[in-house]
Residue, then its C-alpha position, 0 to 999 in steps of 0.5 A: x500500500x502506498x502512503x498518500x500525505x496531505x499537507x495544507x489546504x490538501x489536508x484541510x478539503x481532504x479532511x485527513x492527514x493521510x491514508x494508506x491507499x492500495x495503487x489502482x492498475x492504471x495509476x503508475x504516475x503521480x498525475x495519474x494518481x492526481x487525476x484519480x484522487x479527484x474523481x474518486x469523491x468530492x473532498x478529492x474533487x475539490x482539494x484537486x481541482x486545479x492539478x497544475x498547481x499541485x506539488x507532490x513529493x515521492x519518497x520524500x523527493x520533490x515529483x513531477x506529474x510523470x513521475x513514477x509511483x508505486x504501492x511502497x511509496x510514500x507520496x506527499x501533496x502540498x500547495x506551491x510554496x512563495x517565500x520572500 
């Protein structure tokens, strides 16, 4: 099972932390599971309503839309962070 971490406004609309989640077949990259988590239910809906400004981390590692994940990962989903 993958660990799936919410942070921020992703924990808040997902009303959780975090899950453990057994990948479906067909999600083998982090915008695939992006696009899953939103179809799933509305709390993904809303908290992935804008894929482009999602920022995610693989294995504690900063992840691209194609990059890959797999059911031993521990995947992150924070918003874009400004600094100044």
């Amino acid at each position: 099972m993958a660990r799936i971490l919410y942070f921020a406004s992703f924990r808040e609309r997902m009303g959780r932390t975090e899950e453990a989640l057994t990948l479906p077949p067909d999600v083998a990259t982090v915008g695939e599971l992006v696009a899953f988590l939103r179809e799933r239910d509305g709390a993904g809906a809303q908290a992935f309503a804008h894929p482009a400004t999602v920022r995610a981390a693989v294995n504690q590692e900063f992840a691209a839309p194609g990059s890959p994940v797999q059911d031993a990962d521990e995947i992150a989903f924070f918003p874009p962070v400004t600094g100044g």
